[in-house]
C-alpha positions as protocol buffer text, in pm:
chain_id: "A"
residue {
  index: 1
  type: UNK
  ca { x: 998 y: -1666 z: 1634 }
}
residue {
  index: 2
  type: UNK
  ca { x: 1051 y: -1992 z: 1821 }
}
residue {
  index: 3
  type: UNK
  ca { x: 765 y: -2269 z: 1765 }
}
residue {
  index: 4
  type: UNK
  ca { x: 727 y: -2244 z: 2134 }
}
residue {
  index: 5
  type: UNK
  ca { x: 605 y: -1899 z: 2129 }
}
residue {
  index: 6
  type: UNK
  ca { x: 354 y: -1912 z: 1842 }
}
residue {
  index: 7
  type: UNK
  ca { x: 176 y: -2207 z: 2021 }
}
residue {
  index: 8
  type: UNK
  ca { x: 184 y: -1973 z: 2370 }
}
residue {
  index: 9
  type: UNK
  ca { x: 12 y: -1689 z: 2157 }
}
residue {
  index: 10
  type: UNK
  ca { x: -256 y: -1893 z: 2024 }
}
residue {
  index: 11
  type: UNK
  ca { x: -310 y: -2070 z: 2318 }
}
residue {
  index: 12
  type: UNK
  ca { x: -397 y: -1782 z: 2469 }
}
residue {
  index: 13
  type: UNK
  ca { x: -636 y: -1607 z: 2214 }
}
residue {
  index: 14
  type: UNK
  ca { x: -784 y: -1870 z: 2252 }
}
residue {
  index: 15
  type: UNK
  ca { x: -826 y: -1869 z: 2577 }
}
residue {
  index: 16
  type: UNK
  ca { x: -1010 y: -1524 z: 2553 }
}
residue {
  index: 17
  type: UNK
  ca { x: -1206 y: -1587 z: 2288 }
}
residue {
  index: 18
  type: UNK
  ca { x: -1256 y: -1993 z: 2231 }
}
residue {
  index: 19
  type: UNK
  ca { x: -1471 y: -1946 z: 1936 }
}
residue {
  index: 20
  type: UNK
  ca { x: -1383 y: -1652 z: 1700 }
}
residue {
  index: 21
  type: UNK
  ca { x: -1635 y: -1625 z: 1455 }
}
residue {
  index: 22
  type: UNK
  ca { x: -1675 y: -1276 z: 1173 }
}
residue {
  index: 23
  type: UNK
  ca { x: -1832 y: -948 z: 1281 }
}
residue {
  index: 24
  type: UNK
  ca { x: -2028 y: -946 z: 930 }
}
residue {
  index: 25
  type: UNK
  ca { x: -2420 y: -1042 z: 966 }
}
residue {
  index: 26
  type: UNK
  ca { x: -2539 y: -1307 z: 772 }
}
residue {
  index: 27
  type: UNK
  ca { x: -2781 y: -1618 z: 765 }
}
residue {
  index: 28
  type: UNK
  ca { x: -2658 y: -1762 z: 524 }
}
residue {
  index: 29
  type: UNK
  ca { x: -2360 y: -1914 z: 267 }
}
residue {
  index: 30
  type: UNK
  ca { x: -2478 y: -1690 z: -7 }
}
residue {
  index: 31
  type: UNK
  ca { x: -2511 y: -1352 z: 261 }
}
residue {
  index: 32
  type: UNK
  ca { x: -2120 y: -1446 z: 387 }
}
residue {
  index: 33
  type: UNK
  ca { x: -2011 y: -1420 z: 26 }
}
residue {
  index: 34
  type: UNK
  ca { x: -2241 y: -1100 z: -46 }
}
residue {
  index: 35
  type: UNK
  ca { x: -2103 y: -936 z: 319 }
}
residue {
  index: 36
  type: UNK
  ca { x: -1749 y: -1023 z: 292 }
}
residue {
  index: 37
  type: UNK
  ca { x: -1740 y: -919 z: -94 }
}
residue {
  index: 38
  type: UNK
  ca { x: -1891 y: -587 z: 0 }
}
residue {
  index: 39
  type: UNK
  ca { x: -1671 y: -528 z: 330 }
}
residue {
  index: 40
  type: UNK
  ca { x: -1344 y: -477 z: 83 }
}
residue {
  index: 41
  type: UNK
  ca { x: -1224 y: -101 z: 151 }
}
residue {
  index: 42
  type: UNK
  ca { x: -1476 y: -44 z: 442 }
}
residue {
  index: 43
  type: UNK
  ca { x: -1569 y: -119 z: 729 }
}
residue {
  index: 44
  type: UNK
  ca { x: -1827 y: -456 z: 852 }
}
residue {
  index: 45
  type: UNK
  ca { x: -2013 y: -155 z: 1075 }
}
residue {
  index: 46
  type: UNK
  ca { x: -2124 y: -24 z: 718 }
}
residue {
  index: 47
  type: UNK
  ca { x: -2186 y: -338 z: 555 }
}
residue {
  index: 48
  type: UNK
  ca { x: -2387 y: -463 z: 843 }
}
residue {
  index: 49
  type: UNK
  ca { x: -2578 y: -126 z: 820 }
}
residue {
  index: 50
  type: UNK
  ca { x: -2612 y: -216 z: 431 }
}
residue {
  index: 51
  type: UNK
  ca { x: -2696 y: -568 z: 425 }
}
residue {
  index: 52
  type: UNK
  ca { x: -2976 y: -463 z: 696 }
}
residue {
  index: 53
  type: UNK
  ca { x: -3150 y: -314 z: 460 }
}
residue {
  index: 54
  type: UNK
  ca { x: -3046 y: -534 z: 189 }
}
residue {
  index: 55
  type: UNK
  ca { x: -3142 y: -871 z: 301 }
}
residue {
  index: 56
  type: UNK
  ca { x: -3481 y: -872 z: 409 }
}
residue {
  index: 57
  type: UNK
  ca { x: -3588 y: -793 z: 86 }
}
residue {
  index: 58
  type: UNK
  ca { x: -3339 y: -961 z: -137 }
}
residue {
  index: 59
  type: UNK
  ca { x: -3070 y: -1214 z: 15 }
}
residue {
  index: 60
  type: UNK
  ca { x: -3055 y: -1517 z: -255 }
}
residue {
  index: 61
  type: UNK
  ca { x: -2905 y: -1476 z: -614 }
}
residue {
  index: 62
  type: UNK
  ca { x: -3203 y: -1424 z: -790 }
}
residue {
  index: 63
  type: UNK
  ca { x: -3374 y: -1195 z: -591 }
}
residue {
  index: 64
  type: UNK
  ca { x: -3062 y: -962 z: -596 }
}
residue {
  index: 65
  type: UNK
  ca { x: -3027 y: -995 z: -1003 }
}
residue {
  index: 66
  type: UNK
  ca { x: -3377 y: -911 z: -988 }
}
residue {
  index: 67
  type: UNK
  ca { x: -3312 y: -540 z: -840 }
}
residue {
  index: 68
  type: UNK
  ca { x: -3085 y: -503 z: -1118 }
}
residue {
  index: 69
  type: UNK
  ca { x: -2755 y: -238 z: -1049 }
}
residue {
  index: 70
  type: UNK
  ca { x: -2952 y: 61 z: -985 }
}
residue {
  index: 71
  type: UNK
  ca { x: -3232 y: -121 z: -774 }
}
residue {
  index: 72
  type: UNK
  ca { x: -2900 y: -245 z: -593 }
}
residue {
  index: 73
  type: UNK
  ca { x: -2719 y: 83 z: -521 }
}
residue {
  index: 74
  type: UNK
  ca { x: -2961 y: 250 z: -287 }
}
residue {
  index: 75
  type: UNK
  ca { x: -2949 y: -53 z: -25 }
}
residue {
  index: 76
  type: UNK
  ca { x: -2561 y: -50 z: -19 }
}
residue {
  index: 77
  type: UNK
  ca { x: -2492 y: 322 z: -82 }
}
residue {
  index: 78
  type: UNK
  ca { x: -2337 y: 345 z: 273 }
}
residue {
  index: 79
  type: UNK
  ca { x: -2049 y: 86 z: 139 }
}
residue {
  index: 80
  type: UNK
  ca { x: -1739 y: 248 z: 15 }
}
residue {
  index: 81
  type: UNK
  ca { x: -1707 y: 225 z: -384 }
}
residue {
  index: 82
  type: UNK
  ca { x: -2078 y: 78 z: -391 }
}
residue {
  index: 83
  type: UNK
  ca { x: -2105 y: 165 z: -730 }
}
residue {
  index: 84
  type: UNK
  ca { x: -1862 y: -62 z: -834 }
}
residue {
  index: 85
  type: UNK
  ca { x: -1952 y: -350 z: -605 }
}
residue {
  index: 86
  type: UNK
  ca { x: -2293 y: -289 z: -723 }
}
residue {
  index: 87
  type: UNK
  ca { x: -2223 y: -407 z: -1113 }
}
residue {
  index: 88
  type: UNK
  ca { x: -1951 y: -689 z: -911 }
}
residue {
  index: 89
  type: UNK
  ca { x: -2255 y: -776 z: -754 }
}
residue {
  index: 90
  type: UNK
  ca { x: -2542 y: -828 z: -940 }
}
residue {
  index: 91
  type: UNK
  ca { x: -2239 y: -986 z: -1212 }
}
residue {
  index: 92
  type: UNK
  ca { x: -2163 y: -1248 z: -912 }
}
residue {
  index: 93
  type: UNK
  ca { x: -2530 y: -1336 z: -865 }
}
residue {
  index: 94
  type: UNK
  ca { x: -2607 y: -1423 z: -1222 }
}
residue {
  index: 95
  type: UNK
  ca { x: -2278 y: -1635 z: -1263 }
}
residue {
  index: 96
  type: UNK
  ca { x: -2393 y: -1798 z: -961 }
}
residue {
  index: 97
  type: UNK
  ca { x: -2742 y: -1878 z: -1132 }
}
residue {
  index: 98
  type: UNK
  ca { x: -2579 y: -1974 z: -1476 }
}
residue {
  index: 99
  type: UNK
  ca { x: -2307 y: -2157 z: -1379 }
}
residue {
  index: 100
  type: UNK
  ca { x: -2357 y: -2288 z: -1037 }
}
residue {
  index: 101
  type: UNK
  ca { x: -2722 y: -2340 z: -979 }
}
residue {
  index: 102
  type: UNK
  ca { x: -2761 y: -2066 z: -776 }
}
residue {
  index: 103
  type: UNK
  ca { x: -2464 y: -2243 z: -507 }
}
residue {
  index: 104
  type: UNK
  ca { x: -2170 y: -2177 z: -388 }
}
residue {
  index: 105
  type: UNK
  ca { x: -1895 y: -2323 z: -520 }
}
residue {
  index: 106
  type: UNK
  ca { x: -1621 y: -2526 z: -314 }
}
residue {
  index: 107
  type: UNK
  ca { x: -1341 y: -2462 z: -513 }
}
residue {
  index: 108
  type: UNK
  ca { x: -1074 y: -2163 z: -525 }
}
residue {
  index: 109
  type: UNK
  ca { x: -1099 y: -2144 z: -912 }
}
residue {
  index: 110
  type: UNK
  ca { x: -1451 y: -2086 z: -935 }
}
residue {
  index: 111
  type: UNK
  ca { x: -1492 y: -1837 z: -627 }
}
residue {
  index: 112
  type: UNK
  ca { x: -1159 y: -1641 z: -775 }
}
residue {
  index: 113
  type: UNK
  ca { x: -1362 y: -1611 z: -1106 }
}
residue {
  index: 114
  type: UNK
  ca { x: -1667 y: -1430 z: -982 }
}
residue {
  index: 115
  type: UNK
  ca { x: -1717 y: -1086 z: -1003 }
}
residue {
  index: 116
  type: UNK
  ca { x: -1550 y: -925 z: -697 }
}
residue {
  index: 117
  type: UNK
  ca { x: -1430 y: -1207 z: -518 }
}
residue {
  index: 118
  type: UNK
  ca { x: -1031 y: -1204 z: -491 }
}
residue {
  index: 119
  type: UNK
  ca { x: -846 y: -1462 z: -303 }
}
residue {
  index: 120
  type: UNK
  ca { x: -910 y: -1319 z: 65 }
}
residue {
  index: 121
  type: UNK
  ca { x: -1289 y: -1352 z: -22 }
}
residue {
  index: 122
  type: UNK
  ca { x: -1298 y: -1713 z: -119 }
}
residue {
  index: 123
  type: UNK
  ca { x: -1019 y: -1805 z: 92 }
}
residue {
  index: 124
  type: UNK
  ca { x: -1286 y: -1655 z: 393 }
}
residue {
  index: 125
  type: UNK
  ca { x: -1577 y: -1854 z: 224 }
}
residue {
  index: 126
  type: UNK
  ca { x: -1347 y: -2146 z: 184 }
}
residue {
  index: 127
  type: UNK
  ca { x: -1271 y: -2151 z: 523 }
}
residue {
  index: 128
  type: UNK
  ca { x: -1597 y: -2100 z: 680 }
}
residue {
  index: 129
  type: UNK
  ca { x: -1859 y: -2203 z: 478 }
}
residue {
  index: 130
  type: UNK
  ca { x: -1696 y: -2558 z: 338 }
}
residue {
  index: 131
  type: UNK
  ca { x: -1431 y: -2621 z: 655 }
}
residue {
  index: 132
  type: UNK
  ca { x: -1098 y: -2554 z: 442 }
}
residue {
  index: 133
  type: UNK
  ca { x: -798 y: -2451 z: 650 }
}
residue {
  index: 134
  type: UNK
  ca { x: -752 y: -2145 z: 498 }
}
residue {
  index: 135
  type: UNK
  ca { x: -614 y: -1780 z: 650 }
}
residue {
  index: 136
  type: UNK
  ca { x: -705 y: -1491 z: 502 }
}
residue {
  index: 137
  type: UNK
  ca { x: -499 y: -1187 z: 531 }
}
residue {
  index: 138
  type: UNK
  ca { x: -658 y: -832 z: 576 }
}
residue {
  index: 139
  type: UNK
  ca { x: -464 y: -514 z: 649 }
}
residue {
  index: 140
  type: UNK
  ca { x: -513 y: -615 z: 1016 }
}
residue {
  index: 141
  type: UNK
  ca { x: -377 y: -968 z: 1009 }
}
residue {
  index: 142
  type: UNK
  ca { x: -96 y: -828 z: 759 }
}
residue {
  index: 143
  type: UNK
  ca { x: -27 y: -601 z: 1033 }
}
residue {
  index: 144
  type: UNK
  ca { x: -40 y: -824 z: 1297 }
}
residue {
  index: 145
  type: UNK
  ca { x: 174 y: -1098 z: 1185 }
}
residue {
  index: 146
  type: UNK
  ca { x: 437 y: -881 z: 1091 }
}
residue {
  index: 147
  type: UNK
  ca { x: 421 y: -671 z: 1417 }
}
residue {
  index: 148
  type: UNK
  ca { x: 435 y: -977 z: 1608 }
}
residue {
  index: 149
  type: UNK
  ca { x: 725 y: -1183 z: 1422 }
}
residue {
  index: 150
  type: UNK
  ca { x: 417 y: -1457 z: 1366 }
}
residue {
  index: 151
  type: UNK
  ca { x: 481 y: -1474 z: 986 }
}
residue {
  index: 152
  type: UNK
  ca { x: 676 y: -1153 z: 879 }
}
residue {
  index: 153
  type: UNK
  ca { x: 622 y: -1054 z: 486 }
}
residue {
  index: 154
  type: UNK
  ca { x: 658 y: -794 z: 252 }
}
residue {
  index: 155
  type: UNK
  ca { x: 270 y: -893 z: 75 }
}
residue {
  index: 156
  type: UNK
  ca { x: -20 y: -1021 z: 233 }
}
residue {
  index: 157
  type: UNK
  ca { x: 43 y: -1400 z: -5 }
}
residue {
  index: 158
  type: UNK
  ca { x: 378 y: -1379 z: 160 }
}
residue {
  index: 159
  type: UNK
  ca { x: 240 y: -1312 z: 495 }
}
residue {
  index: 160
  type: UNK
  ca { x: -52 y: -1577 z: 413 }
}
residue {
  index: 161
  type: UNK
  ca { x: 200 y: -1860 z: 321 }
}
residue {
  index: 162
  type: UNK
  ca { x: 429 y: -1826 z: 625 }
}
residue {
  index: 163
  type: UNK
  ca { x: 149 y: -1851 z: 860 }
}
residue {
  index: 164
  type: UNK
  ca { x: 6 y: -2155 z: 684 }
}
residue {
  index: 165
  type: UNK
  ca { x: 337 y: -2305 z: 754 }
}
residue {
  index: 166
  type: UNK
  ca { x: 390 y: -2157 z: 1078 }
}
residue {
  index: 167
  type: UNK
  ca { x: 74 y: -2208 z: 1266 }
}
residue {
  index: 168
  type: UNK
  ca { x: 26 y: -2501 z: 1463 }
}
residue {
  index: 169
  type: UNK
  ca { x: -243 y: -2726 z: 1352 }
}
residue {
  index: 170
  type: UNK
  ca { x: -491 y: -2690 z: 1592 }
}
residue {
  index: 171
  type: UNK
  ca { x: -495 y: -2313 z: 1586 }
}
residue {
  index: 172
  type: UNK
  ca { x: -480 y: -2296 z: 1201 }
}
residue {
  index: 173
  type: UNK
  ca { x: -888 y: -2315 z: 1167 }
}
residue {
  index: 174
  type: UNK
  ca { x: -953 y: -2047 z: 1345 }
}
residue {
  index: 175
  type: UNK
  ca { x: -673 y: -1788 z: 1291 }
}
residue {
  index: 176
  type: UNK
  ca { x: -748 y: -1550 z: 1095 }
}
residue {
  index: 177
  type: UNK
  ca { x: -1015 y: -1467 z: 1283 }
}
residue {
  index: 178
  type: UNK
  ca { x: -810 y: -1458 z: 1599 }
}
residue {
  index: 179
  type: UNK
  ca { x: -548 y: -1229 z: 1424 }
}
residue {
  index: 180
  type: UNK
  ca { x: -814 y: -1010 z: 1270 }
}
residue {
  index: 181
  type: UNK
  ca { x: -1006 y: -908 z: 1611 }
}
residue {
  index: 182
  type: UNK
  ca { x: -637 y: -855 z: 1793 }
}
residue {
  index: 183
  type: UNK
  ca { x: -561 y: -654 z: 1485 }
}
residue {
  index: 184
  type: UNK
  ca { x: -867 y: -429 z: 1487 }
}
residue {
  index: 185
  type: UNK
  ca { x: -930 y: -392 z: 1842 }
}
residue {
  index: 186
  type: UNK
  ca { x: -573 y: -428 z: 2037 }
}
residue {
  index: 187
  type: UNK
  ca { x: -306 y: -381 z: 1794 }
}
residue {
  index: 188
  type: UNK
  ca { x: -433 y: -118 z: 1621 }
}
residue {
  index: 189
  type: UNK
  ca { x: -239 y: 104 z: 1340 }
}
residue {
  index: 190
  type: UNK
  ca { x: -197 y: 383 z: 1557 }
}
residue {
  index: 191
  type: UNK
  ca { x: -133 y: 348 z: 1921 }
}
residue {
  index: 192
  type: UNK
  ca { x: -169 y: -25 z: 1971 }
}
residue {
  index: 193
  type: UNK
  ca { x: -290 y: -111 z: 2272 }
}
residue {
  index: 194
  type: UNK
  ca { x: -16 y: -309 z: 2421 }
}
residue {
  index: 195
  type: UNK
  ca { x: 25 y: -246 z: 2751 }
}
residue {
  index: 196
  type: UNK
  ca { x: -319 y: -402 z: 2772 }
}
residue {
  index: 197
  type: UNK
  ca { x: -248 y: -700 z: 2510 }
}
residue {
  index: 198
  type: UNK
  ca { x: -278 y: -1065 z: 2632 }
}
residue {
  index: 199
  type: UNK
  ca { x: 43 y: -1155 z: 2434 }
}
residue {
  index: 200
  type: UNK
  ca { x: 246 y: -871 z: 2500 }
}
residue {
  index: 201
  type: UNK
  ca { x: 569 y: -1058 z: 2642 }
}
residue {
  index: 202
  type: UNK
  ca { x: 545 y: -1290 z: 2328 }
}
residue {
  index: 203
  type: UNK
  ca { x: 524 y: -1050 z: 2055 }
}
residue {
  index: 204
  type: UNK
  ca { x: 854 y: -929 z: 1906 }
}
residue {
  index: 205
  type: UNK
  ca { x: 741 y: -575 z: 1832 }
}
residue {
  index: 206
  type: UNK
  ca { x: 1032 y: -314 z: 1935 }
}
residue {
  index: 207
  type: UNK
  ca { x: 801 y: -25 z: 1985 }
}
residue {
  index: 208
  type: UNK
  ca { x: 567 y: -115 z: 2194 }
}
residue {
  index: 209
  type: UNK
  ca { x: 330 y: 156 z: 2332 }
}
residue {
  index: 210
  type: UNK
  ca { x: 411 y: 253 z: 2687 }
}
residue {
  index: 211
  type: UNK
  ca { x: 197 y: 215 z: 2981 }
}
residue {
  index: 212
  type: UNK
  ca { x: 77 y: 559 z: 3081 }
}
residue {
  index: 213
  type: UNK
  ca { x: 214 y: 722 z: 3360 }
}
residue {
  index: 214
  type: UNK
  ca { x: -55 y: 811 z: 3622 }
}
residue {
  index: 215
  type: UNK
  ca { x: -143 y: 1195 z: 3583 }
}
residue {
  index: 216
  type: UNK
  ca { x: -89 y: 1425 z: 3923 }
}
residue {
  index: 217
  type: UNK
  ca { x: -399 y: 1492 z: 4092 }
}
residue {
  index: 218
  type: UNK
  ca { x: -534 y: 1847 z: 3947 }
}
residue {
  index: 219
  type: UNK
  ca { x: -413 y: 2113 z: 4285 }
}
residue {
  index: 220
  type: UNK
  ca { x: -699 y: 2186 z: 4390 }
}
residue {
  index: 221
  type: UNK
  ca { x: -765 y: 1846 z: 4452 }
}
residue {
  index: 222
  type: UNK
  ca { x: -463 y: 1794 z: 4603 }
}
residue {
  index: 223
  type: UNK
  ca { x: -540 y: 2096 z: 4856 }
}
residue {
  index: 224
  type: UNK
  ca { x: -899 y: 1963 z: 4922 }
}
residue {
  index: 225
  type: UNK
  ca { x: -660 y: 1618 z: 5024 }
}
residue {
  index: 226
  type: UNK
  ca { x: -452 y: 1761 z: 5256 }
}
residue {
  index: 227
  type: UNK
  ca { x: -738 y: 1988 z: 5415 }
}
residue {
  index: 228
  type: UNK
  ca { x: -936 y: 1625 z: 5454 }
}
residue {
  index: 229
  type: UNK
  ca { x: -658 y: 1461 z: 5637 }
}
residue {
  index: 230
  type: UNK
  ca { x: -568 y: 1777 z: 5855 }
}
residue {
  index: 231
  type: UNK
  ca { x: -909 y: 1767 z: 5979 }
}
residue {
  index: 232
  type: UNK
  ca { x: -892 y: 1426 z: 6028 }
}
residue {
  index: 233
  type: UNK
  ca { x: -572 y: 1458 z: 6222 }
}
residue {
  index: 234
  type: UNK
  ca { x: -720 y: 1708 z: 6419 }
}
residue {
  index: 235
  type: UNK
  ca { x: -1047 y: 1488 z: 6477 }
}
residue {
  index: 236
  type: UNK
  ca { x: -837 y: 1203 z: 6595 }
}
residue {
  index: 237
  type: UNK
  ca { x: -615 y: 1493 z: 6856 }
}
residue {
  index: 238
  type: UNK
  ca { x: -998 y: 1598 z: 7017 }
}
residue {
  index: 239
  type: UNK
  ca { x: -1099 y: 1220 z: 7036 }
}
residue {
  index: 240
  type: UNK
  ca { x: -760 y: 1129 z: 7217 }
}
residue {
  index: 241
  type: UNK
  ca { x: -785 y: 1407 z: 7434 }
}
């Protein structure tokens, strides 16, 4: 894809949405981490219904360590595998109180080594919560970049190092973001939604979705049509006459 044409695309997500921000409730560093870490495999509807619940009465390390893995599981039991983020979870927390003073930490390393996080988690907390230029790639921003000839790749690192390199500067920030909402609302899996897309004479995808052809009117429709205009025509003959 020519230079040219990535800037046009971001230009105009931008446009339409000047300041993408996540879909994932939170108030906090600490929630961000807890959302994002519970959104792997599911969707940030059910986490948000989760962390709901969840937060109010436990949204800082040591409250959460406090409810211990089974007090845990019944506030997140609408999360896919929440058994397993569950032990991740109350794991994170108390490496987070041992280790870290109950903080985030700003580094890669130390995010990577936390129970649950993987490198689209902290390179999500990385990016928002400490200002790194970092894109994280989903299934939707895998999906998009590849679709679009943005930053084609056979793995999401792949995928994540081209756009790095590819994306212009001033769009890298907020990118992944971007990508992710086009992914999950417009260029969806099945049936993306091009004829509707903003970008759809930049992207390079061969098989774009067709525009719908209109339907034909249902017949009796069209025969309540034609009896409106004959007695129209007819209306118009008595008035002339």
């Amino acid at each position: 894809m020519h230079p040219a044409t990535r800037t046009a695309i971001y230009r105009r997500l931008r446009a339409a949405n000047p300041a993408p921000t996540t879909e994932l409730e939170h108030g906090s560093p600490f929630e961000l981490l807890v959302a994002v870490m519970l959104s792997a495999h599911t969707t940030d509807k059910s986490v948000n219904a989760a962390t709901r619940e969840l937060f109010p009465v436990a949204n800082t390390p040591a409250a959460i360590l406090g409810l211990g893995v089974e007090g845990l599981k019944p506030y997140i039991r609408s999360v896919g595998l929440y058994n397993t983020k569950a032990k991740n979870l109350i794991g994170l927390c108390r490496q987070l109180l041992e280790q870290h003073g109950g903080e985030l930490p700003a580094d890669r390393a130390s995010l990577e080594a936390l129970p649950g996080v993987g490198r689209k988690t902290a390179s999500i907390i990385l990016n928002m919560v400490f200002g790194e230029v970092e894109i994280a790639v989903d299934t939707h921003i895998f999906r998009v970049a590849n679709r679009t000839g943005l930053a084609p790749g056979r793995t999401p690192r792949e995928v994540e190092t081209a756009l790095l390199v590819n994306t212009p500067l001033q769009f890298r920030k907020d990118a992944h973001h971007w990508l992710l909402l086009h992914g999950r609302y417009v260029c969806t899996a099945r049936s993306p939604g091009c004829p509707a897309c903003l970008i759809r004479d930049l992207c390079e995808y061969p098989h774009k979705t067709p525009a719908r052809a209109p339907r034909p009117a249902p017949r009796r429709l069209q025969r309540a049509l034609l009896a409106g205009r004959e007695l129209a025509r007819k209306r118009r003959q008595r008035t002339s006459a």
